[in-house]
C-alpha positions as CSV (number, residue, x, y, z in Angstrom):
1,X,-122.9,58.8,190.8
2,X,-124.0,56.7,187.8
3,X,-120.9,53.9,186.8
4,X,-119.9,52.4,182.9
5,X,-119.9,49.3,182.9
6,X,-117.9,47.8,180.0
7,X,-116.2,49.5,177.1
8,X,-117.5,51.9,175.0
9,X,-116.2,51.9,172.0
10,X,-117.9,48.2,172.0
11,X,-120.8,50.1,171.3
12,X,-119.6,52.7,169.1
13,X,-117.0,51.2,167.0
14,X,-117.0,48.7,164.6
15,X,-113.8,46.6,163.6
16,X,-113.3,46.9,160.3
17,X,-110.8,44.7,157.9
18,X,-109.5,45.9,154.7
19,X,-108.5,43.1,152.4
20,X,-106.7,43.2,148.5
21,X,-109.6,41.3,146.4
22,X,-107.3,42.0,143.4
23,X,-106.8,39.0,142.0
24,X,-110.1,38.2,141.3
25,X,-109.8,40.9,138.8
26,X,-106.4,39.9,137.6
27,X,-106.7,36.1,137.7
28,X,-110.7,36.4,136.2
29,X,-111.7,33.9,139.1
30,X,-114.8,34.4,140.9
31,X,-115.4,35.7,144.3
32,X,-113.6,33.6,147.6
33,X,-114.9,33.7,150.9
34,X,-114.0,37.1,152.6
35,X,-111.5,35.4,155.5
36,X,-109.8,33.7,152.3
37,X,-108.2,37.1,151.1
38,X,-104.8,38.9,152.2
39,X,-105.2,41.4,155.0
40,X,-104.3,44.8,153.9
41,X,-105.1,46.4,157.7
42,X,-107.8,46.5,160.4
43,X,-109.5,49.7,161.6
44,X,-112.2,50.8,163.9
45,X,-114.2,53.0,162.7
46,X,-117.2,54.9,163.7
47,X,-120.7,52.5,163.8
48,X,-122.9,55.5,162.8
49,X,-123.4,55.5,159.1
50,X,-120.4,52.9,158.4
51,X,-121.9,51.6,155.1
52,X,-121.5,55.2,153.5
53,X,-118.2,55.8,155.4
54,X,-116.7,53.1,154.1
55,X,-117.2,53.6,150.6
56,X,-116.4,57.1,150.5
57,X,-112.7,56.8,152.5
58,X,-109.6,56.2,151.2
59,X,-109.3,53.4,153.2
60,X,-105.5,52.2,152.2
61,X,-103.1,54.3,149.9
62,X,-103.2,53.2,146.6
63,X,-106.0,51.1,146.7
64,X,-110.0,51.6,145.1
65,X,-113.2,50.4,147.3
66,X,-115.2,47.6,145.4
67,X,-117.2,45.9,148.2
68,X,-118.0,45.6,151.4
69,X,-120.1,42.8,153.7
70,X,-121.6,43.7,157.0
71,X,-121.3,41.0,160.1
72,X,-124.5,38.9,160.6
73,X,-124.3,39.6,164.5
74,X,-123.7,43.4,166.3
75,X,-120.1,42.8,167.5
76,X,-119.1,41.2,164.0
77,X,-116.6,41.6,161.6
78,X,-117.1,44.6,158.4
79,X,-115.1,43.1,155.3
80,X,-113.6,45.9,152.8
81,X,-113.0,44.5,149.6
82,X,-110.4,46.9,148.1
83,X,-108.5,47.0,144.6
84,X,-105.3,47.7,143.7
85,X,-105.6,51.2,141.8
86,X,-103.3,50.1,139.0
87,X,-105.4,47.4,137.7
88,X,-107.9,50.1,137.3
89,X,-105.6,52.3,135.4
90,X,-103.7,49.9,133.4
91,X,-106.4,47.3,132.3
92,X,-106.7,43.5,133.8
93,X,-102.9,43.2,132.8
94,X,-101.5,45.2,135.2
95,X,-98.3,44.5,137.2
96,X,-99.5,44.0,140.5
97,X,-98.1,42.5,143.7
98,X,-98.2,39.0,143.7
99,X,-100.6,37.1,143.7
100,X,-102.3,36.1,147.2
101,X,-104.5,33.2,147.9
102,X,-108.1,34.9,147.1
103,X,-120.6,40.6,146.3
104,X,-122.5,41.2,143.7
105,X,-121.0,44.0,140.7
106,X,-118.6,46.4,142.6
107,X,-117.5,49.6,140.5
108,X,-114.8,47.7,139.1
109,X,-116.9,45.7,137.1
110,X,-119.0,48.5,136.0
111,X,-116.0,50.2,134.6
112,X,-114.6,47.0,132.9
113,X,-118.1,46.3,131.7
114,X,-118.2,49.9,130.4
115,X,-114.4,49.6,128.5
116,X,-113.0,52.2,130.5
């Protein structure tokens, strides 16, 4: 009989961490490095087609997807940049949760580029 050796979900899932890039937005400062930002949650999620899954999910309630950056080794760390969907709605002056220590354009910045 043939043994596994290891785990895995190693192999098949990827750790994924959501973090609140909002105040970039909010503040109008420019992008921090992604271990700089407040940790919204951490997820495994499926390695097979994870670029597309991730921009497409809902990821955390009440939040918007703006970017993501992909681990420079296999068993690295995915970074989700999310938004909080109120800026979006409101405008840059929107009340959001306070402020936390903080890609290229995300959809964000096409919409505010675009005045909607």
């Amino acid at each position: 009989m043939a043994d596994i050796c290891g785990n895995l979900w190693d192999y098949n899932l990827a750790r994924v961490v959501v973090i609140d890039v909002s105040d970039d937005y909010r503040l109008a400062r420019p992008p921090l490095p992604s271990d700089c930002y407040p940790v919204l949650t951490e997820l495994r999620l499926p390695t097979y087609q994870l670029s597309s899954c991730v921009t497409s999910k809902n990821l955390v309630d009440g939040y918007l997807y703006d970017w993501h950056q992909s681990p420079d080794l296999p068993d690295g760390v995915w970074y989700v940049g999310v938004v909080h969907s109120g800026l979006l709605q409101t405008g840059l002056g929107a009340e959001l949760p306070e402020p936390c220590p903080g890609g290229g354009p995300s959809e964000i910045e096409r919409r505010a580029g675009d005045g909607i």
